[in-house]
N, C-alpha and C positions, 0 to 999 in steps of 0.2 A: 309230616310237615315238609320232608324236602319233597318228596316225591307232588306235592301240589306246587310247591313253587319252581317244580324244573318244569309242570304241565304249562302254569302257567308262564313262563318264561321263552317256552315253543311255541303256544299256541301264540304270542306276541308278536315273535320272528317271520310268521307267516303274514303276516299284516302289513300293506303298506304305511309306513310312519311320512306326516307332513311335517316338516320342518315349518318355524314360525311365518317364512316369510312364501311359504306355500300356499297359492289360490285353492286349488282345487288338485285332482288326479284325472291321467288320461286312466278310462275305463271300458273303452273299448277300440279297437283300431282294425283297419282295413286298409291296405295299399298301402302307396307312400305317404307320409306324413312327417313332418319338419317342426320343430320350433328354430325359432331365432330368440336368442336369449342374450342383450349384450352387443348384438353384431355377429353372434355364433350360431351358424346354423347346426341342426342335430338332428338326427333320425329319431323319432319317439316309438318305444314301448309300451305297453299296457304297464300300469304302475308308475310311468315316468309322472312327477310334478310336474305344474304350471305355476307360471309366478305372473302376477302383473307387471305388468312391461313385454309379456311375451308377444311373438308373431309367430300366429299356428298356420301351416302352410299344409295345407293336402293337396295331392299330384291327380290325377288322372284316373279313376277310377278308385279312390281311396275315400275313406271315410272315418272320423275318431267323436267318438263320446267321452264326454269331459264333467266327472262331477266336482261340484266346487263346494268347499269346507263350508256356505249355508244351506246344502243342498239343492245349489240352483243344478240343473240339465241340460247341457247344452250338444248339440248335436250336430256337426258340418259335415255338407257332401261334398263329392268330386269337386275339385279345380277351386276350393276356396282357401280365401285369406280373412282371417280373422285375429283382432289386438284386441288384450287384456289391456287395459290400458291404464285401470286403478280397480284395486280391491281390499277393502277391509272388513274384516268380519271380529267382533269379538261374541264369542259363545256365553260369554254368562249373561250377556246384556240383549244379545243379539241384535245388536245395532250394529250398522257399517254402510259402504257403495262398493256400486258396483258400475262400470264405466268400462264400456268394450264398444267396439265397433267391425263391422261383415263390412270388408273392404268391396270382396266379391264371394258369389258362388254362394249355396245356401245356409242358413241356418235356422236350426228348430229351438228353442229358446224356454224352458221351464221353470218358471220364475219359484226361488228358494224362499230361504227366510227373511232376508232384508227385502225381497219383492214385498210379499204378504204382511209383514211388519208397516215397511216403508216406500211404497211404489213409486216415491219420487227420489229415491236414494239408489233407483238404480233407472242406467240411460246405458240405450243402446243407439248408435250412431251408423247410418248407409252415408252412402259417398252424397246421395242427395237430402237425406231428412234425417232426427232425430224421433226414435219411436219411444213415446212416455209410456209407463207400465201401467195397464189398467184392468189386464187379468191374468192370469198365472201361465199361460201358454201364448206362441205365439210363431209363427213360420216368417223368415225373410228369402228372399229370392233376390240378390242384386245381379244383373247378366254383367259380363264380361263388355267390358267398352270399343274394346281392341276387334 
């Protein structure tokens, strides 16, 4: 008996845990990459949360893969900026939104459970349009204005 609840109790520790007010986790990263969280900018980690409200900032050659607690995919390249800007998800009901916007620079977009559930419960926002969800994958490219 203990020796299965010390396994299980290890095998837990290795897991990253989301806290409630956790979007999603960074899942994979490359170069520099930033959140602003608050007004506080931060180097991110593999493991590090996302919270809505964040600004994910990748530098120059960087790249971060971002899963989010519906299993959405999301995937930015070099030189973007992209806001979380509302996310709720409850799992027993799996209803929730999802409301982000690619300020610049790319992103590859895999639509989770509130997509497939609710495709109008989730909006993604470019500096010029609002993309409505109407299948589960989708690519943005916004260039740099500057």
């Amino acid at each position: 008996m203990r020796l299965t609840f010390l396994v299980v109790l290890l095998s837990s520790l290795s897991l990253p845990v989301l806290a409630v007010d956790d979007a999603g986790i960074v899942k994979t990263l490359q170069g520099p990459v930033q959140i602003v969280r608050s007004g506080n900018p931060r180097d991110v980690t593999v493991g590090d949360p996302v919270q809505a409200g964040d600004r994910v900032l990748v530098g120059k050659g960087g790249s971060v893969g971002i899963s989010m607690r519906d299993e959405t995919l999301i995937s930015l390249g070099p030189n973007s900026v992209f806001d979380i800007r509302a996310f709720a998800y409850n799992p027993t009901t799996r209803e929730g939104e999802v409301d982000t916007s690619i300020i610049r620079g790319s992103l590859r977009y895999v639509t989770g459970l509130i997509g497939k559930l609710n495709p109008r419960a989730v909006k993604v926002s470019t500096p010029t349009a609002t993309i409505g969800i109407r299948g589960t994958e989708f690519i943005v490219d916004v260039p740099d204005e500057n």
